[in-house]
N, C-alpha and C positions, 0 to 999 in steps of 0.2 A: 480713553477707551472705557466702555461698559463694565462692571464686575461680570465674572464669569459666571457661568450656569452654573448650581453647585446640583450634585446627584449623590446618590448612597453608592452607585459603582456607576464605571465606566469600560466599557469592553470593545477592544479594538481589535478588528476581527471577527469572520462568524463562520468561523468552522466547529467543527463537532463539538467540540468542549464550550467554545465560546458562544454559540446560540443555545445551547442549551440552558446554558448557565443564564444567560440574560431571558430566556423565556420563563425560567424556573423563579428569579428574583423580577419578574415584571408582574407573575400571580399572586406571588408571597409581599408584593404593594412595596418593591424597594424601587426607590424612582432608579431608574438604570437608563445608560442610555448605549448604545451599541451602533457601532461604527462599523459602515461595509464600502470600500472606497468604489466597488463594480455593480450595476445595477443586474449586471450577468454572471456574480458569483454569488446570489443568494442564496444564502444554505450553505454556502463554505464550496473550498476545493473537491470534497469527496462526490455531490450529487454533480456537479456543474464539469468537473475537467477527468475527476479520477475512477471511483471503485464503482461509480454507478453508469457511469458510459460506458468504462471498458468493459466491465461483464455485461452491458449490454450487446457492445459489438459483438464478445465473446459467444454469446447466446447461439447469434447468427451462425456465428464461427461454427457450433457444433455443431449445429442441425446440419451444414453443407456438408459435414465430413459425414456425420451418420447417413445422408442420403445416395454418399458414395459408398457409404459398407451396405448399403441394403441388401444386395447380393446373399451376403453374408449370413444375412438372417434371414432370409427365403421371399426376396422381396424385390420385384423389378420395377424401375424408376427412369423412364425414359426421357433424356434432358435435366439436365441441370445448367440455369441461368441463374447467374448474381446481379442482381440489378444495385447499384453501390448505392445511388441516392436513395434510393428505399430503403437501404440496412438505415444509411444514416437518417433519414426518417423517422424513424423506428425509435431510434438514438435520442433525436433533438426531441422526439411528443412525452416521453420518459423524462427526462433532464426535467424539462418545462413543467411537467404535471408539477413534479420534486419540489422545483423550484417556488412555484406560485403555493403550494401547502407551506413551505417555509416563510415565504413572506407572508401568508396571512399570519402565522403564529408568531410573527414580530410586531403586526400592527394592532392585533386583538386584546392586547392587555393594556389598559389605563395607563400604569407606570412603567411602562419601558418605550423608549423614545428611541426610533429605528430611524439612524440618519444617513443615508450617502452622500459619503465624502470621505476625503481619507484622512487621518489621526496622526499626528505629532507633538511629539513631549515639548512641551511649552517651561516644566518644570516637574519637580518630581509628584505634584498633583494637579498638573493643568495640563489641558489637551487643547491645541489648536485644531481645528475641524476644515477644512476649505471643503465647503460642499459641492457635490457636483452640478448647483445652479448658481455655483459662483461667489455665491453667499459663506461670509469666514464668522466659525462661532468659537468662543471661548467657554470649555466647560472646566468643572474640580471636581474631585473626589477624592475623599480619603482610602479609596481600594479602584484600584486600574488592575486591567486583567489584559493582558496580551495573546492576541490567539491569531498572530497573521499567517502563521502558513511555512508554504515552502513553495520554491517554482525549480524548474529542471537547471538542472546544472549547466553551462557550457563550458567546456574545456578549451586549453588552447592548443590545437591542433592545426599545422601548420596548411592554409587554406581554408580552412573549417571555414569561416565569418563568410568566404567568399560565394559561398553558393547557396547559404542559405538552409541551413538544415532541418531536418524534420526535429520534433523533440516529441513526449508524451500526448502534448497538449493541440499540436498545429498538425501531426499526422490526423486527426480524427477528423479534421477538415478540409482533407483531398479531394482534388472534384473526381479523381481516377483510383483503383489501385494500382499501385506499379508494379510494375513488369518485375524487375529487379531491388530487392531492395536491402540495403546493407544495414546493419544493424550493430554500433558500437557499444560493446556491454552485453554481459551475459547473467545482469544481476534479475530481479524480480520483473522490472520494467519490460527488459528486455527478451523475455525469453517469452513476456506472454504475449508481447505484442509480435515475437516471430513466429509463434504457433498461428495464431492469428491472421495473420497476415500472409498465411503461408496457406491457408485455408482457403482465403479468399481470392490466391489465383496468384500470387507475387511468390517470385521464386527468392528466399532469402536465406541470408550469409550473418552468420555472427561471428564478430571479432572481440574477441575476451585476450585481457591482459596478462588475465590471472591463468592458473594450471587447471580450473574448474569452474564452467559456469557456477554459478552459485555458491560463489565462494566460502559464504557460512558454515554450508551442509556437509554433510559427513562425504569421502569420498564416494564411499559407495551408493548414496542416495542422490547424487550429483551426476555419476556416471551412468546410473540407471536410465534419470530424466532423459539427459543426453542421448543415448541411444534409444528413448521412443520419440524425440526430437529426429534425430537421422532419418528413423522409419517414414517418419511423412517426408522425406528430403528437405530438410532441414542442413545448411553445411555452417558446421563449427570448426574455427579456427583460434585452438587457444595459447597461451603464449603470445600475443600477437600483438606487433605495437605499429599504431598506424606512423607512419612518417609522411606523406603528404595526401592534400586531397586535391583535385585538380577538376574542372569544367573541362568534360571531351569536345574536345573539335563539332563531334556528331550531333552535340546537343546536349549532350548528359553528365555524367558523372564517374572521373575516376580515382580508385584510394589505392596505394602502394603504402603496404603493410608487411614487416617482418614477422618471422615465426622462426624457431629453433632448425628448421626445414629450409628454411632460406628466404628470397624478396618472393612475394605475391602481388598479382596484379587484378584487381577489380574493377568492372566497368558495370554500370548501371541505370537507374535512375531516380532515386531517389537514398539519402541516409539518415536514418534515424540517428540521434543523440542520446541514449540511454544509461550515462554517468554519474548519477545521482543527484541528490535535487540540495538547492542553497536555500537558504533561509529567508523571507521577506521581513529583511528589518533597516535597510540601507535609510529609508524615507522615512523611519519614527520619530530620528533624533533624537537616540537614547543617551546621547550624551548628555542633554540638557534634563535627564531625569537622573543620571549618574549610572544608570542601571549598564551592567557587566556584560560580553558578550566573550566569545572565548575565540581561537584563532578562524572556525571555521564562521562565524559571524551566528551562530546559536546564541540565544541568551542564557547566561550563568543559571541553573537553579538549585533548589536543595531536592530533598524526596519530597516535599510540603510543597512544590512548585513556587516557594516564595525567591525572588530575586535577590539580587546585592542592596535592593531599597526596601526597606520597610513600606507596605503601604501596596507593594506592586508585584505580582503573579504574573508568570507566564505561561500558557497553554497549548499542549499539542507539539506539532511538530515544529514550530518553532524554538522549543524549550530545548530540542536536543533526543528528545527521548522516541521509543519507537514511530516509525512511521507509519502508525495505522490509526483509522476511525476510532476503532474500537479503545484503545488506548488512549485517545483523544476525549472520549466519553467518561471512562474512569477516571480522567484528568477532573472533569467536571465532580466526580461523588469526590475528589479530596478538598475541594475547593470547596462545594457544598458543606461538607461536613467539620473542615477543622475550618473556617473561614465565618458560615452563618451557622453552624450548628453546635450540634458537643461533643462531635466524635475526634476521633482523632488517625486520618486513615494517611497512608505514605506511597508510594510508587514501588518502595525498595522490595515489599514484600507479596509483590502481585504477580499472578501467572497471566502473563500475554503471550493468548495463541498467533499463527500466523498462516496464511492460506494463500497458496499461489497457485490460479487456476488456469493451470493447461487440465489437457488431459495426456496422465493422468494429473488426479488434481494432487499437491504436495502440500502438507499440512505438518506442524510442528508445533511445538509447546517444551517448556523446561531447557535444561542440558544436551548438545551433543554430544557423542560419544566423546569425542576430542575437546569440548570443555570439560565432561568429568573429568578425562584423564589426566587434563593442564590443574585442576581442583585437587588434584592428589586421594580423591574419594574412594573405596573400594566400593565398585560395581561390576555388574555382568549386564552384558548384553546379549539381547534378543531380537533374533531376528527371522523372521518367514518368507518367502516369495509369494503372491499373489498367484495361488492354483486355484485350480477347482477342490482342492483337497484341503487347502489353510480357507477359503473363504469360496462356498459353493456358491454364490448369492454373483461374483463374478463372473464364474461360468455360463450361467443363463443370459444375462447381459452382455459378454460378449468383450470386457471389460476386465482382462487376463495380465495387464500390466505395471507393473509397480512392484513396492513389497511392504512389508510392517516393521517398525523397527524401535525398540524400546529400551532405555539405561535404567536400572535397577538396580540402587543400594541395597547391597549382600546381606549389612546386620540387618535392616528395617524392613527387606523387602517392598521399600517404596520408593514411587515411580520420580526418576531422577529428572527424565526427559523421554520425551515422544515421536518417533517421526514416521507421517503414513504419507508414500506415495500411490495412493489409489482412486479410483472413482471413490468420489463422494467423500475424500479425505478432510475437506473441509468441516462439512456435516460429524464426522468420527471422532475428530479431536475433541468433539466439548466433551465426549463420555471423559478420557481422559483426563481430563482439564478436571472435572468435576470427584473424579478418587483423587487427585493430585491436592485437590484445596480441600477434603474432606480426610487427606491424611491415611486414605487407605493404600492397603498392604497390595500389590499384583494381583496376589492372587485372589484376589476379592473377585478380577474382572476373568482370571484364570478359570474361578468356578461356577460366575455367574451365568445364569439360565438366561441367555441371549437370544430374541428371536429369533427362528429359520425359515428360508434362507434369506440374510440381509447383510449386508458390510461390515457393521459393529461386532456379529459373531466371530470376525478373523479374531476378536482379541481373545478369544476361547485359546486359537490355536498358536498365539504370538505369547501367550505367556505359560502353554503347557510347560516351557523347559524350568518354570522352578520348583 
């Protein structure tokens, strides 16, 4: 057999951290070569399955709900039709644009070598490649970077395999919306795809294990969501443990589920799986590089994202670490930095925001209340309801639901943690986010002259109490 190719890096994988990374060392002349095994996930999970489809679907989602409150704001709208192939239209000409800018930025630079196929550790510096033209290459390098991803979890659920279930990724490619549709999990996944879907004409059921959709969040900011969930008829069942699922007679779909209330019985047509998502690492063969994976098959890392091998990096949500783009990105400036550069940056000491977009939309940054308090920290908490009185910029909008809600170290007067459920919460957190790494005191944002009237002004009135 041939010697191997040899390269400056090799990158298996190309989601957010890992295209980045190899477009940034393909300009900067490091011969790199970058591994995508799907000619249909270029650009990684986030443009092609995740953040960019569903708030595209989501997009949709609003506008049908705002054109049923038109009423509301002085405005008659006679018929409303959802034509489904045309949202997903809409959906796949987005994806695709994404996707073709992504791949010309892998094939435009001289020294980075964009191959489909899929990567396995041959040894702790050699990749076997099996191309998708059938063609097997041998590459080395002395730095491999790992960025495969994550896919939806399946549980095992008695029945579950049998019928075939929806997950994040194959609901988007319904040729119908359902009628009925059940939805297990009340995590992030789940709660947007039930607003969602719940928009678009499916009458839908979440069944949550736990005492709180969203199990993370403070009770309060949990039970809030929840009840503007209800309002669109939304039905939450929490507590709840599925015990069988079953093909009805009729055609469809039933799950017999308990609750503290006693058995429930559901009938429908279709269920989503929204139980959290497992790692793509079964097909690396990380054994044959040595490299560590831990019970839940995440790869071992440090804050430097270096592995159990000297020589090999993991990135993104495969490492283990949060599960967003955006932290997938920062993955890339540590790697950039203490890896080709001469900084020296870590994960341990970075603020990652987080946005879950129903409406309203839920956004958060730093400590919960319930993590200061498990921290043993002296804080106070603040907190406002979403009036016309804490944030007038709602009331014209029409957009009345949610509240503000902020932990505050007592000696320092700085911002512990953050949580807005509001319109536009997404949007608000980075003010936060931004006195938080700049180290300033509350009430910096307590006395700042905030534009009127606009959403960022609630922080005038969420942090009068210090």
């Amino acid at each position: 057999m041939s010697n191997p190719e040899k390269y400056d890096a090799i990158i298996i994988g190309g989601g957010k951290g890992g295209k980045t990374l190899a477009v940034y060392l393909g300009r900067n002349n490091y011969k790199t070569a970058l591994l995508e095994r799907d000619s249909q996930m270029i650009g990684g999970s986030c443009i092609n399955l995740a953040c960019i489809p569903t708030k595209t679907f989501i997009a949709s989602a609003r506008l049908v709900h705002s054109i049923r409150r038109a009423r509301e704001y002085g405005l008659k709208v006679d018929g409303l039709t959802i034509e489904w192939p045309a949202v997903q239209k809409r959906v796949q000409d987005v994806v695709a644009e994404m996707r073709a800018l992504n791949h010309k930025n892998f094939t435009s630079s001289p020294s980075l070598d964009f191959i489909l196929g899929t990567g396995r550790f041959a040894g702790p510096h050699e990749v076997e490649v099996l191309q998708n033209d059938g063609l097997t290459r041998r590459l080395t390098a002395e730095r491999i970077f790992i960025d495969t991803g994550t896919r939806p979890a399946m549980p095992n659920i008695p029945g579950l395999q049998e019928i075939t279930p929806l997950n994040s990724e194959t609901i988007q490619r319904l040729n119908a919306v359902p009628a009925r549709l059940l939805i297990l999990g009340g995590g992030y996944v789940g709660v947007e795809f039930a607003q969602m879907m719940q928009r678009f004409g499916s009458q839908v059921t979440v069944v949550e294990r736990g005492s709180l959709i969203l199990g993370r969040e403070d009770t309060d900011v949990a039970e809030t969501l929840a009840a503007c969930l209800k309002e669109e008829g939304i039905e939450i069942h929490l507590h709840a443990d599925i015990e069988r699922i079953r093909k009805s007679p009729q055609g469809g779909i039933s799950a017999t589920f308990r609750t503290p209330e006693g058995a429930n019985q559901w009938v429908g047509s279709e269920i989503l799986v929204a139980l959290g998502r497992s790692p793509v690492t079964a097909d690396l063969a990380l054994a044959n590089a040595r490299v560590e994976t831990n019970a839940g098959g995440f790869i071992k890392v440090n804050d430097r994202l270096e592995t159990s091998v000297p020589g090999i990096w993991a990135i993104g949500d495969v490492s283990g670490g949060p599960q967003f783009t955006h932290a997938s990105l920062d993955d890339f400036r540590i790697i950039r930095d203490n890896v080709f550069g001469n900084g020296s940056r870590s994960r341990a000491d970075r603020y990652v925001p987080s946005t879950l977009f129903t409406e309203p939309e839920l956004a958060h940054i730093g400590l919960t209340e319930r993590e200061a308090a498990e921290r043993g920290v002296e804080f106070q908490v603040l907190k406002v309801p979403i009036t016309p009185l804490t944030v007038p910029r709602a009331k014209t909008t029409g957009q009345l639901q949610g509240l503000l809600k902020a932990v505050v170290e007592k000696s320092t007067k700085r911002i512990l943690g953050c949580t807005l459920l509001a319109a536009d919460a997404g949007e608000m957190i980075g003010t936060v986010q931004m006195a938080m790494i700049a180290k300033l005191p509350a009430t910096a944002l307590r006395d700042a002259v905030l534009t009127h009237p606009t959403m960022v002004e609630g922080f005038n009135a969420l942090f009068a109490g210090l």
